[in-house]
Rosetta silent file (secondary structure, phi, psi, omega in degrees, C-alpha in Angstrom):
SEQUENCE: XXXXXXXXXXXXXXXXXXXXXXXXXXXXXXXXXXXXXXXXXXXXXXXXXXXXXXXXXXXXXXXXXXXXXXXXXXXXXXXXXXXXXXXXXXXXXXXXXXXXXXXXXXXXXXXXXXXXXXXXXXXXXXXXXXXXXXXXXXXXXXXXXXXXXXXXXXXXXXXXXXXXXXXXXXXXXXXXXXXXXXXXXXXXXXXXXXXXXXXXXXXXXXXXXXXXXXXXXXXXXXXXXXXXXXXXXXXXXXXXXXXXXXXXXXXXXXXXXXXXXXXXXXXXXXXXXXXXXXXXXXXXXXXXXXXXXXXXXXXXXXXXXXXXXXXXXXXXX
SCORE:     score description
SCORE:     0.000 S_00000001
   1 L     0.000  113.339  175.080   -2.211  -14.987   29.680 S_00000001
   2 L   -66.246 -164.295  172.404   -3.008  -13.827   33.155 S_00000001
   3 L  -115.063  138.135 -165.575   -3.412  -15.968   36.022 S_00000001
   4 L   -55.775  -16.001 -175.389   -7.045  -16.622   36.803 S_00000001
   5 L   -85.128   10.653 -179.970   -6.501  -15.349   40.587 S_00000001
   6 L   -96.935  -19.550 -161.497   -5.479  -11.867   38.251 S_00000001
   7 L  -108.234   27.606 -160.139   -8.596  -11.725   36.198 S_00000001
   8 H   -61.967  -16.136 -173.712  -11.151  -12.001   39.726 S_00000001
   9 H   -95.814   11.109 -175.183  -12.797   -8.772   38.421 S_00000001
  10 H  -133.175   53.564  176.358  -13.678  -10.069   34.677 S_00000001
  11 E  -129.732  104.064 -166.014  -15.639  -13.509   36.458 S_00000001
  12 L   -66.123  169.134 -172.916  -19.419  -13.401   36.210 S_00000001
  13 L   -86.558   10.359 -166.042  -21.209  -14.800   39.308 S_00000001
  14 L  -112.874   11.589  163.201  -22.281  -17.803   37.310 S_00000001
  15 L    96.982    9.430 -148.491  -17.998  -18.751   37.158 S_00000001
  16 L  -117.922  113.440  165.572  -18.537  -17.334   33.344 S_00000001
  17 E   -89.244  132.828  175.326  -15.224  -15.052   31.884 S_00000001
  18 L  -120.340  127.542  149.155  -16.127  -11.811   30.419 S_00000001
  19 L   -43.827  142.798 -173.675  -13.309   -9.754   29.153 S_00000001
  20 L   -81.517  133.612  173.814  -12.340   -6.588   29.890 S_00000001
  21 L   -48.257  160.985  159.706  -13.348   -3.424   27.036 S_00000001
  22 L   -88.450  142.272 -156.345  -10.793   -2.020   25.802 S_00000001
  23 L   -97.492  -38.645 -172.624   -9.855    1.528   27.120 S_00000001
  24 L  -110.497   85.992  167.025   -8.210    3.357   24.184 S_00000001
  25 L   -88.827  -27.403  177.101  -10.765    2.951   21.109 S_00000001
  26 L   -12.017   83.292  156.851  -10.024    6.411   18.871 S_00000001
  27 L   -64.035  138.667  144.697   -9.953    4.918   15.249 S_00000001
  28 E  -113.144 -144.026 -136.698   -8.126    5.964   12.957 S_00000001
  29 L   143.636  176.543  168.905   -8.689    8.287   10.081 S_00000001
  30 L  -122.121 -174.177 -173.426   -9.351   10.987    8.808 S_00000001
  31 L    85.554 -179.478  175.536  -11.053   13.736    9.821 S_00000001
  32 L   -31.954  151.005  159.788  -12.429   15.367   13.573 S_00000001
  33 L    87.252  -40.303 -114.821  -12.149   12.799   15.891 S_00000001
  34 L  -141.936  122.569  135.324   -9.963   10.317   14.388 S_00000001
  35 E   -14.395  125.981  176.091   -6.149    9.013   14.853 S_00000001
  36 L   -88.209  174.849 -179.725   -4.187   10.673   12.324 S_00000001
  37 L  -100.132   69.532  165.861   -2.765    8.261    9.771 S_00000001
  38 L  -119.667  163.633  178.752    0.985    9.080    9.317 S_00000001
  39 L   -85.620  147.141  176.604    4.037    7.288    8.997 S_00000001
  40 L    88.495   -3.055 -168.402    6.981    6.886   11.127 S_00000001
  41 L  -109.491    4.942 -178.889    4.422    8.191   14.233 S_00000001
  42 E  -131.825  164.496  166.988    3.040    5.440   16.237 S_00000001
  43 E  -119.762  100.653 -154.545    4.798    2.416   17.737 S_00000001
  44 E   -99.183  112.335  164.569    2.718   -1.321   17.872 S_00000001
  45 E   -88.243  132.909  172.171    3.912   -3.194   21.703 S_00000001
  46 L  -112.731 -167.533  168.618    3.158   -6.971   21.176 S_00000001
  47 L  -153.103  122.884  172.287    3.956  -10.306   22.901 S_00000001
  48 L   -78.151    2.536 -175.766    4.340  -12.884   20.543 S_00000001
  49 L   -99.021   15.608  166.309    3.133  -14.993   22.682 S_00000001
  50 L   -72.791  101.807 -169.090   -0.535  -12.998   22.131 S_00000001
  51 H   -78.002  -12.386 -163.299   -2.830  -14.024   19.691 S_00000001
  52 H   -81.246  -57.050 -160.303   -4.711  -10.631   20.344 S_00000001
  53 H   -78.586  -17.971 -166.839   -1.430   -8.410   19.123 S_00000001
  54 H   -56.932  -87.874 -131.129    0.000  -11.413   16.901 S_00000001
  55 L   -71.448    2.035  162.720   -2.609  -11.065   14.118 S_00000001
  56 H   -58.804  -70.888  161.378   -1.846   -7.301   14.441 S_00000001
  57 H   -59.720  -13.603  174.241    1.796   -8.061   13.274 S_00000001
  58 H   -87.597  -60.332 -171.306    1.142  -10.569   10.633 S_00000001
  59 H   -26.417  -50.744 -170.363   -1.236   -7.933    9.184 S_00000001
  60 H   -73.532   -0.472 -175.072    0.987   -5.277    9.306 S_00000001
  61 H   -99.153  -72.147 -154.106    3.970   -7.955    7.414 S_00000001
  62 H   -58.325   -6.418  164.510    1.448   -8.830    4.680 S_00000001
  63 L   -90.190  -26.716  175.032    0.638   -4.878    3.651 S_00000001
  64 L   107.447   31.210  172.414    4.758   -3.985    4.058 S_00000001
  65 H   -80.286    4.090  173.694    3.645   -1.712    6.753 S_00000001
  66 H   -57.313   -2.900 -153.382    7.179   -2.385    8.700 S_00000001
  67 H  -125.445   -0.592  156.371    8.741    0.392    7.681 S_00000001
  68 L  -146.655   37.469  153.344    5.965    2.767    8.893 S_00000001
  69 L  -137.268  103.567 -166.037    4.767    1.415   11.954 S_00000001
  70 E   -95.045  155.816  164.360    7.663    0.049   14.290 S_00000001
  71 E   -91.986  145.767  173.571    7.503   -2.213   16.804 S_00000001
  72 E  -132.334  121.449 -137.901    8.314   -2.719   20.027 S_00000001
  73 L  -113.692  150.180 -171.211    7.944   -6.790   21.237 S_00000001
  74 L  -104.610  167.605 -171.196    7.350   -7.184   25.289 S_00000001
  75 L   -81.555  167.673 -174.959    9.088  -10.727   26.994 S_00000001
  76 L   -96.924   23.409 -158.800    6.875  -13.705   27.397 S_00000001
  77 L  -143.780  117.073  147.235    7.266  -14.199   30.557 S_00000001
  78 L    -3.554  108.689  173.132    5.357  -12.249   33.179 S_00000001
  79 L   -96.250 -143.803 -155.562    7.315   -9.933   35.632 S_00000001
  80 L   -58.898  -43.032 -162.688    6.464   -9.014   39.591 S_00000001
  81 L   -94.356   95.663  177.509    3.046   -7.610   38.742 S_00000001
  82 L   -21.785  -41.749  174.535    1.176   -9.900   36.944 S_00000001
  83 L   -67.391  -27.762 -147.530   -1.121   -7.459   35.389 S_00000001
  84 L   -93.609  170.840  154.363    1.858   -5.987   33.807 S_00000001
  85 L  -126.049  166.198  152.239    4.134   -6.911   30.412 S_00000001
  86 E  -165.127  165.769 -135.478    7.877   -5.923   30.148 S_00000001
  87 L   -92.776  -21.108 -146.318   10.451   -5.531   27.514 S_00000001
  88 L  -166.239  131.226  148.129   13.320   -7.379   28.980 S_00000001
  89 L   -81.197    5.198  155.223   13.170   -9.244   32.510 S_00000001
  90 L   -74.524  117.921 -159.697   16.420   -7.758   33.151 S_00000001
  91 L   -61.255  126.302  177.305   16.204   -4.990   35.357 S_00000001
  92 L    98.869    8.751 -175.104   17.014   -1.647   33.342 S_00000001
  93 L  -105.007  123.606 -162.631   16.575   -3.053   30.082 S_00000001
  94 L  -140.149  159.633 -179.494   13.904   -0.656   28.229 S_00000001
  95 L   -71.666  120.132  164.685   12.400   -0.292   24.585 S_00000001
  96 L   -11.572  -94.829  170.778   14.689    1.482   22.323 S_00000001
  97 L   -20.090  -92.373  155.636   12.258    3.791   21.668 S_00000001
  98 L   -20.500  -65.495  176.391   10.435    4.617   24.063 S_00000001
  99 L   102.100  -26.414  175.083   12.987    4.197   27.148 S_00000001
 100 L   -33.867  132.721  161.979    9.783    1.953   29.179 S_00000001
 101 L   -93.560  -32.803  163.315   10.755   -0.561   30.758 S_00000001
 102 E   -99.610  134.619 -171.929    7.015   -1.599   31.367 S_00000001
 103 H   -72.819  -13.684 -172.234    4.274   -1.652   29.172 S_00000001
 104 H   -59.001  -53.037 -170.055    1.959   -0.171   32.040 S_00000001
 105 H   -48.530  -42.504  175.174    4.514    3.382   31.438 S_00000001
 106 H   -92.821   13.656  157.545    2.997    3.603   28.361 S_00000001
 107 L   -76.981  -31.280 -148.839   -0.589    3.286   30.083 S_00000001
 108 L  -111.714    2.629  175.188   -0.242    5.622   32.692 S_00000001
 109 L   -99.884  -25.537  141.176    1.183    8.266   30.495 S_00000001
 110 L   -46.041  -51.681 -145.401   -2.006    8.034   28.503 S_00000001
 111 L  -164.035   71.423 -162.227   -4.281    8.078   31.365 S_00000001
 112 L   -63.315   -1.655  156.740   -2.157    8.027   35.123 S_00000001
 113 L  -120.242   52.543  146.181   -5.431    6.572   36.541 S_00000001
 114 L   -97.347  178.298 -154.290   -6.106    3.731   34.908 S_00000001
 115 L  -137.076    9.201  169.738   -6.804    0.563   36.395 S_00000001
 116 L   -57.329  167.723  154.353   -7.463   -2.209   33.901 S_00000001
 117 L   -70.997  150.468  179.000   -5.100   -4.827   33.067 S_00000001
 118 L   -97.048  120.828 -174.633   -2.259   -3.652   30.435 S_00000001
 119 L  -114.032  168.329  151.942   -3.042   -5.412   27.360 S_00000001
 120 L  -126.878 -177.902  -40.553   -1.676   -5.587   24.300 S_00000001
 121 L    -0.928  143.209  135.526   -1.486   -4.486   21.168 S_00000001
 122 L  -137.346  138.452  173.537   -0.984   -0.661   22.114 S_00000001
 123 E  -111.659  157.592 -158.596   -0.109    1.261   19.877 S_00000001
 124 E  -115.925  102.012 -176.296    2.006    4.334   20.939 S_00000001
 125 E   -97.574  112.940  178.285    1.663    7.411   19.647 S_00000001
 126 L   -28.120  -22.585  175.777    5.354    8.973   19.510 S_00000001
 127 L   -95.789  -40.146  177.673    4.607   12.498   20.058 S_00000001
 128 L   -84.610  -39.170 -178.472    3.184   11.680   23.326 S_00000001
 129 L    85.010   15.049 -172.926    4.687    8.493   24.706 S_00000001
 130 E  -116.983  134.205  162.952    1.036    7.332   25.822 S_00000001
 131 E   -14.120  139.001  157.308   -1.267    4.256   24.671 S_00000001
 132 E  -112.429  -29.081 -164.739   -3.579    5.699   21.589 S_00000001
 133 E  -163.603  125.042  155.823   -5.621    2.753   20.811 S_00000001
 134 L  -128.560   42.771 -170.791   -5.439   -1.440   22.138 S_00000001
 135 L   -85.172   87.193 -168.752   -8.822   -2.035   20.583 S_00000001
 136 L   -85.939   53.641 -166.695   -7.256   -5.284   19.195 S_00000001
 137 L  -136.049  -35.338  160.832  -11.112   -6.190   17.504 S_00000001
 138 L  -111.219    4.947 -146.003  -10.239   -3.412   14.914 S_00000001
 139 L   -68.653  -43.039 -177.383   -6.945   -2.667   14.835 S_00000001
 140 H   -50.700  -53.715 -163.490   -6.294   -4.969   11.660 S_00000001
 141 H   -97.283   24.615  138.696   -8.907   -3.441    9.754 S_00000001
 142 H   -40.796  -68.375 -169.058   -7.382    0.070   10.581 S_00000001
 143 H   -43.862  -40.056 -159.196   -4.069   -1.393    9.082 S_00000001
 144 L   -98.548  -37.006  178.763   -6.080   -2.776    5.815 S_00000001
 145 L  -105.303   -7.483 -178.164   -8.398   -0.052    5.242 S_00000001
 146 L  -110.691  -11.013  174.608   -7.216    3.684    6.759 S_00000001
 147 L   -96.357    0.844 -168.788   -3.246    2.636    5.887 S_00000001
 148 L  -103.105   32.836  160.191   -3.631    2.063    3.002 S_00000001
 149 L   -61.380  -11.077 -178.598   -2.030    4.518    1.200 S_00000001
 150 L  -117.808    5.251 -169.072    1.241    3.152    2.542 S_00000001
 151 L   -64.438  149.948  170.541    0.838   -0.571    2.004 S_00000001
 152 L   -55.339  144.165  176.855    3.409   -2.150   -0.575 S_00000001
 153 L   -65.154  139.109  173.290    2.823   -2.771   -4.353 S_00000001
 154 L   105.349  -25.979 -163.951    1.207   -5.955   -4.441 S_00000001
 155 L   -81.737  153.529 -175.194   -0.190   -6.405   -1.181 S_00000001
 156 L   -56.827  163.359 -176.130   -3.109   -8.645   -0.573 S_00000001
 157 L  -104.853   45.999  149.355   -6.799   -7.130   -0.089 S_00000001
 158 L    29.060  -78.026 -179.249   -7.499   -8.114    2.798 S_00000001
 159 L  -111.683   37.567 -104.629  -10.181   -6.738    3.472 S_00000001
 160 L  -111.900   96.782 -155.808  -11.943   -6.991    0.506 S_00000001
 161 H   -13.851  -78.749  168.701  -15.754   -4.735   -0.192 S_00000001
 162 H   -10.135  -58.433 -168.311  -17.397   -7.136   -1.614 S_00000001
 163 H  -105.226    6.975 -178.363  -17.019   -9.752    1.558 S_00000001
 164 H   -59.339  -43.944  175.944  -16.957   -7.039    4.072 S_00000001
 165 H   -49.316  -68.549 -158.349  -20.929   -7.895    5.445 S_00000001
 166 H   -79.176  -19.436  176.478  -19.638  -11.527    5.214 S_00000001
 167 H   -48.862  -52.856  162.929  -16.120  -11.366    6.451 S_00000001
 168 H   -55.761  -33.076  170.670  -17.691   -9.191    9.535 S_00000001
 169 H   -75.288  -37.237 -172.438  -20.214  -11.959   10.671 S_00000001
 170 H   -76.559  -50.046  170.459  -17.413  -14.779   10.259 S_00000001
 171 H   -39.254  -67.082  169.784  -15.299  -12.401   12.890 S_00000001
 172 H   -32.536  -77.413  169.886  -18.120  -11.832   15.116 S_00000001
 173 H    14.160  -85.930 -126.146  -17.889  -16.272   15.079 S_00000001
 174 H   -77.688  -32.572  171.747  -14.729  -16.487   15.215 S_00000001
 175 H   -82.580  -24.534  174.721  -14.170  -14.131   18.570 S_00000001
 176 H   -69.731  -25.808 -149.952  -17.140  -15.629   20.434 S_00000001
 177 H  -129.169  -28.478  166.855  -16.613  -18.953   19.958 S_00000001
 178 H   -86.538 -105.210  134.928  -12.802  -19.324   18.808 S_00000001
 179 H    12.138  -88.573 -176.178  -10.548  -16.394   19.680 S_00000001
 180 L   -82.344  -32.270 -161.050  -12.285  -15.814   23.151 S_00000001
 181 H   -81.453   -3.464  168.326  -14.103  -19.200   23.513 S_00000001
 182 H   -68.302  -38.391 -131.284  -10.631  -20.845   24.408 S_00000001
 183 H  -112.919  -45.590 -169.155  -10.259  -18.292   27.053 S_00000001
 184 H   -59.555  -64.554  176.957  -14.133  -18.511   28.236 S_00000001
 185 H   -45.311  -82.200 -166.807  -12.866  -22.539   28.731 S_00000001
 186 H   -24.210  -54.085 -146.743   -9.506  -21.855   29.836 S_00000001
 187 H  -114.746   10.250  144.018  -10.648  -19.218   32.516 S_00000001
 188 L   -13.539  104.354  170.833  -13.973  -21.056   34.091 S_00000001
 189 L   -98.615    5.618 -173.095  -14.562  -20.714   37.655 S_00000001
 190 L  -144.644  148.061  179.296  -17.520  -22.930   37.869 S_00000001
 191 H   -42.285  -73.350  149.696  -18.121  -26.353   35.767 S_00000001
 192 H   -13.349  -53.093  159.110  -21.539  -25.618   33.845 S_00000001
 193 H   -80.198   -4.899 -174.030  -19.366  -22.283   32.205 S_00000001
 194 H   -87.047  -57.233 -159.331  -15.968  -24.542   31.243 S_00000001
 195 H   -93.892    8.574  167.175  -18.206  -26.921   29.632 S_00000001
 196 H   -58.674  -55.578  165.823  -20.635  -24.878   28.325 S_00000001
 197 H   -78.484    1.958  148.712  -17.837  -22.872   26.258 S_00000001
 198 H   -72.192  -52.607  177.145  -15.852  -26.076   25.903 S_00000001
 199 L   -67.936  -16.237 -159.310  -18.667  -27.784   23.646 S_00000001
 200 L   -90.498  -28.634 -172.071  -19.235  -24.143   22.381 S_00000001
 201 H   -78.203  -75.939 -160.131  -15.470  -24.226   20.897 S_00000001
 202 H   -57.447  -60.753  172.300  -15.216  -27.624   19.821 S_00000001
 203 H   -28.230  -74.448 -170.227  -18.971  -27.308   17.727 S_00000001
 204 H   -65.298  -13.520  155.700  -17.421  -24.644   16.102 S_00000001
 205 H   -55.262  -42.899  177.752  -14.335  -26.168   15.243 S_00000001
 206 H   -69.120  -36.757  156.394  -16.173  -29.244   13.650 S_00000001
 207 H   -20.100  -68.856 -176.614  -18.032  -26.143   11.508 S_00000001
 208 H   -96.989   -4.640  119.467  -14.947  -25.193    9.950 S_00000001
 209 H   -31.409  -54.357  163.533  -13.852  -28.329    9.351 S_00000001
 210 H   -75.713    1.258  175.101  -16.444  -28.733    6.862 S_00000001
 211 H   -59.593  -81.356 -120.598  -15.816  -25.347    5.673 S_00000001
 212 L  -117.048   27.121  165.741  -12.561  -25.745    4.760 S_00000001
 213 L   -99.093    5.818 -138.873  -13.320  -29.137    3.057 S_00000001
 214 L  -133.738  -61.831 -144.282  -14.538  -26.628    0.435 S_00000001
 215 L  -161.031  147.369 -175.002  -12.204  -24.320   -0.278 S_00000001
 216 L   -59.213  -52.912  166.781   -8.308  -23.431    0.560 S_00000001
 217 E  -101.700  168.258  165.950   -9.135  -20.107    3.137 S_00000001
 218 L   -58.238  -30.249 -165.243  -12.253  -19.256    4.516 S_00000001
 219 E  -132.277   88.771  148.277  -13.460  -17.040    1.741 S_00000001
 220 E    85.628 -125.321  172.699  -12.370  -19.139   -1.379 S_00000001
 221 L  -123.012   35.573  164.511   -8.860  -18.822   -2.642 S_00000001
 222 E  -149.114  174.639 -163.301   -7.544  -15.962   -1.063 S_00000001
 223 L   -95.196  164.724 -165.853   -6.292  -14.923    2.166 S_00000001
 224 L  -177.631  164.383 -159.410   -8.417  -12.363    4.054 S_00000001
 225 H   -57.154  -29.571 -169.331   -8.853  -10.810    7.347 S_00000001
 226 H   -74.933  -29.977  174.348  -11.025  -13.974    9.012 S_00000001
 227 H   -99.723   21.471 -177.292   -8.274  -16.080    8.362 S_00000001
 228 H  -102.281  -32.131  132.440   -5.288  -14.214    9.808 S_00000001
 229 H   -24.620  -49.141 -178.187   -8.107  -14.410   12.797 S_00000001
 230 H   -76.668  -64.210  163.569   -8.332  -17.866   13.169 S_00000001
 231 H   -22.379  -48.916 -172.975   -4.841  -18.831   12.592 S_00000001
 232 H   -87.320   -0.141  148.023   -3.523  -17.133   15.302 S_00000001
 233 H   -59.264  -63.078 -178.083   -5.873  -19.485   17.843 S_00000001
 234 H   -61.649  -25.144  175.412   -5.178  -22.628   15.930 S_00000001
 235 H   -54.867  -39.804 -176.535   -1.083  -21.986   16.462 S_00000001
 236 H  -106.003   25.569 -167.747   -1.669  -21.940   19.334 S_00000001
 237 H   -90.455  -45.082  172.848   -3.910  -24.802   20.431 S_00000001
 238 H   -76.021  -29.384 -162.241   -2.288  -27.796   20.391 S_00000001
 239 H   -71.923  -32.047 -152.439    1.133  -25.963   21.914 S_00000001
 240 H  -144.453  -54.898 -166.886   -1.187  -23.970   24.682 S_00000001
 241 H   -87.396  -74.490 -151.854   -5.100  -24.381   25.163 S_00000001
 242 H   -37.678  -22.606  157.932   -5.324  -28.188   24.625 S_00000001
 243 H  -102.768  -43.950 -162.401   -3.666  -28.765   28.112 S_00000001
 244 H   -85.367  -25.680  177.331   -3.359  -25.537   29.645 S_00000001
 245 L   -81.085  -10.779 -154.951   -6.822  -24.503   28.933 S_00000001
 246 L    46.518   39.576  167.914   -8.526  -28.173   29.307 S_00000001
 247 L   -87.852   63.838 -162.488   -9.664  -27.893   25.367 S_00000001
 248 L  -122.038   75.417 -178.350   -9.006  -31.247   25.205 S_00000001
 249 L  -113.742  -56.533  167.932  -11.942  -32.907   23.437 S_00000001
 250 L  -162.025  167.906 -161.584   -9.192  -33.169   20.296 S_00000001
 251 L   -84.834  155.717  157.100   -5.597  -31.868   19.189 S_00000001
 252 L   -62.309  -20.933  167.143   -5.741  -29.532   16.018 S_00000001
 253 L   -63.232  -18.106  166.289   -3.525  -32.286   14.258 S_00000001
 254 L   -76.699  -28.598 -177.883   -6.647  -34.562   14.388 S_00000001
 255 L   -91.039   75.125 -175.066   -8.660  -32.341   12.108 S_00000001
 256 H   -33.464  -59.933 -133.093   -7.329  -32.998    8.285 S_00000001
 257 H   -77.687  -60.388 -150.755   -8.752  -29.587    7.119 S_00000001
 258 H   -82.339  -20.214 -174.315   -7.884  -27.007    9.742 S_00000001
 259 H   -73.013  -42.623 -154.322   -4.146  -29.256   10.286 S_00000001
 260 H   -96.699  -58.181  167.310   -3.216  -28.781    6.776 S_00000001
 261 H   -24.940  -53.166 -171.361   -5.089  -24.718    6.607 S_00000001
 262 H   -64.236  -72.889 -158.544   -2.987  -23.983    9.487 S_00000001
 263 H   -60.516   14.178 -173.603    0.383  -25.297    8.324 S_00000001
 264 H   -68.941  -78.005 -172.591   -0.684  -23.673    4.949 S_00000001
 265 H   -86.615    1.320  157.615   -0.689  -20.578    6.032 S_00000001
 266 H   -65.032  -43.688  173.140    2.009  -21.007    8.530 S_00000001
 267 L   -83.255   55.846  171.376    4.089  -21.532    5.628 S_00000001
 268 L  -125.134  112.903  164.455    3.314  -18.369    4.002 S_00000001
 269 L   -42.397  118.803 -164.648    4.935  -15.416    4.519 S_00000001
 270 L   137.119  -77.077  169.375    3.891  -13.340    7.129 S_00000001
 271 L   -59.604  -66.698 -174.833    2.484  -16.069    9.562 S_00000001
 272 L   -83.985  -33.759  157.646    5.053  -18.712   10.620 S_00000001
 273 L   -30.847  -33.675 -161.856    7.850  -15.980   10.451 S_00000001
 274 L   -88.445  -36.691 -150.548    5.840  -13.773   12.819 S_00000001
 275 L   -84.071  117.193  165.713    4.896  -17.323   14.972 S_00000001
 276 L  -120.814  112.304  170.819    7.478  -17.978   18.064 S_00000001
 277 L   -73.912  -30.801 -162.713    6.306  -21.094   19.414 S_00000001
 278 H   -75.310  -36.845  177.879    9.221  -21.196   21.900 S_00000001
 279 H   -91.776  -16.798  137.973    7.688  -17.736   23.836 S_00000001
 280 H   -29.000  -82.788  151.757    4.483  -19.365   23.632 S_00000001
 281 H    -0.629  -80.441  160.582    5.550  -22.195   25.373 S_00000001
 282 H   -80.007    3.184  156.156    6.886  -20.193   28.118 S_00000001
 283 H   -60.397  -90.013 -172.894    4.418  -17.722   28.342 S_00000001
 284 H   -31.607  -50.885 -175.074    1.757  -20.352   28.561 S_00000001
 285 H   -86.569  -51.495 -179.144    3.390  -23.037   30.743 S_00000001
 286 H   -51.080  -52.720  172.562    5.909  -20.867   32.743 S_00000001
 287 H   -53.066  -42.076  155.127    3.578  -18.362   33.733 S_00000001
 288 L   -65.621   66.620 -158.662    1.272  -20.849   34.909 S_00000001
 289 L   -58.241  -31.389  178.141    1.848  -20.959   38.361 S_00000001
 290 L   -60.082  -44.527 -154.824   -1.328  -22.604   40.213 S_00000001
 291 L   -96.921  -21.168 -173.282   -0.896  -25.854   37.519 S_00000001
 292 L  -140.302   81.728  166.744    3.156  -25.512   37.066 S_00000001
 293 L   -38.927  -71.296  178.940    4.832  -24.945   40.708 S_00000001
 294 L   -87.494   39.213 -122.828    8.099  -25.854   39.399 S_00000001
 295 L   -27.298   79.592  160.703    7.960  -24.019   35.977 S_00000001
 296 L   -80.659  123.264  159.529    8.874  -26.989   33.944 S_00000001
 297 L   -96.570  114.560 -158.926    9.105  -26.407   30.595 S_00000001
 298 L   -64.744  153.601 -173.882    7.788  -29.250   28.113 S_00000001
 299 L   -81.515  -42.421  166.356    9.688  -30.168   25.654 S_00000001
 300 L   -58.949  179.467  -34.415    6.480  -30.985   22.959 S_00000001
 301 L   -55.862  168.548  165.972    5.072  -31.062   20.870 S_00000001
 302 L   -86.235  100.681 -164.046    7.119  -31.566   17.921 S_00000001
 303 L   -82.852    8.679  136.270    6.922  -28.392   15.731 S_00000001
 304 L    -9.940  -83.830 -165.041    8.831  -29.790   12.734 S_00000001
 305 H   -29.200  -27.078 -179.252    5.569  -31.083   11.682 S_00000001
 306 H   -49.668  -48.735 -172.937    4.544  -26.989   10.773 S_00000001
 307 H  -101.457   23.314  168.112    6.509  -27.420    7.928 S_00000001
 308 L   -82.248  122.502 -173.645    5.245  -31.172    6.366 S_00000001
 309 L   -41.297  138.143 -173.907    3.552  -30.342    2.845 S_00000001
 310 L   -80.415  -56.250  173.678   -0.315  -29.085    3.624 S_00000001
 311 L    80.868   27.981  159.946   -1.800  -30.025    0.154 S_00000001
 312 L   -73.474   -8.615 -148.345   -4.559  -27.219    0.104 S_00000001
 313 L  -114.954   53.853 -175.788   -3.288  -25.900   -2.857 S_00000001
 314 L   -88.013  171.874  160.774   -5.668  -28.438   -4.789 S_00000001
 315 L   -86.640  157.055  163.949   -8.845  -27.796   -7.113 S_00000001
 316 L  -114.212  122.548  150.988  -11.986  -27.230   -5.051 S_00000001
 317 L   -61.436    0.000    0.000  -15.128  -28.169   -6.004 S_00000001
């Protein structure tokens, strides 16, 4: 999470946050053009405390892709340069791999002038030691459709033809209004945009509440790319945006549908394994210097509750 006096260049004049593109888009694939697909050659930097690179890493758990895309996970806690990630805040402490101590090393060895913020996911291509791609709006459905020759027997479909038109529309939603519309609140400079994208969140929340009154996941009774999307916003909502962001209209634990969906699929492999609430926490709150002087870290909520029986796994009509 940056700090809003870090993001002064992605603030519209009407106090409205627009995000920054992404710099490194290359899909891959195969053919001219195109990321090659092999194993053992790229390297995925997270933060767990990122919902952009999170849903990167559950993806890559539920196809078995650990064992030919490695990771490398950055600390949750912000070093000097704000704009920056790093692997360790102990000085000299660097990614196995790599040898970086910053994720910015593996920006500038892509590209030595660029000047964005260093986001993540990047993925790392190994022969080079430089950024290849941090488009984290496709990366998953890289993972589910151009990997998959390496995915595990068994693994879910993801990504599934058939629902691809509708799966793609529910994303498109789900980044405008979920995904991003916390952040559009969160990162307001003028009233008129927090609550314009507060009410814009919160609509859509009551939306998929009745959704999911319906049916166990969004598309029926399997798991699929829109919800490995959502999820990693609702983890983090009650723990992070409902106070830090002023999304405070209501907690996700107020909403019987999306409360029980979440811990649903938190208890599923892949998702609450992947989920560190505790570098959330201290991302979110620590980091947050303007609103938390002395970086007190709260002790709440009580994340027991993640694992208290969901009951989705019901008939639907």
């Amino acid at each position: 999470m940056p700090e809003l006096k870090n993001i002064t260049g992605e603030i519209a004049k009407d106090g409205s946050f627009v995000r920054q593109s992404n710099r490194f888009t290359t899909p891959f694939g195969k053919g001219e053009g195109k990321l090659p697909v092999e194993a053992g050659r790229y390297r995925i930097l997270w933060a767990p405390v990122c919902p952009w690179a999170h849903r990167s890493i559950i993806v890559r758990a539920l196809l078995g892709l650990e064992d030919v895309i490695s990771v490398g996970t950055l600390d949750p806690i912000r070093p000097a340069n704000p704009h920056d990630w790093a692997f360790t805040l102990d000085e000299g402490e660097v990614d196995p791999v790599l040898g970086y101590h910053f994720l910015s090393e593996a920006y500038k060895k892509a590209d030595p002038d660029y000047k964005g913020r260093f986001t993540v996911p990047a993925v790392v291509d190994l022969h080079t030691g430089g950024v290849v791609n941090n488009d984290y709006f496709n990366l998953t459905r890289y993972w589910e459709t151009e990997w998959k020759e390496f995915h595990k027997s068994g693994a879910p479909d993801l990504y599934p033809e058939e629902l691809r038109d509708e799966i793609d529309s529910l994303n498109d939603i789900l980044f405008h209004e979920i995904n991003n519309g916390v952040y559009k609140t969160g990162f307001a400079r003028s009233q008129e945009a927090y609550e314009k994208n507060f009410h814009l969140v919160f609509n859509r929340l009551d939306w998929l509440e009745e959704r999911l009154s319906h049916s166990r996941y969004l598309f029926g009774d399997r798991i699929t790319e829109s919800d490995v999307r959502l999820y990693v916003t609702l983890a983090r909502f009650d723990i992070a945006y409902f106070n830090g962001f002023l999304a405070n209209a209501k907690m996700l634990k107020d909403y019987p549908n999306l409360w029980g969906y979440a811990r649903d699929l938190y208890q599923t492999p892949g998702f609450g394994d992947t989920t560190n609430f505790e570098a959330i926490k201290k991302h979110y709150h620590l980091c947050a210097v303007s609103t938390n002087p002395e970086k007190i870290l709260p002790l709440g909520p009580d994340l027991s509750i993640w694992n208290t029986p969901h009951g989705r796994d019901r008939k639907y009509s």
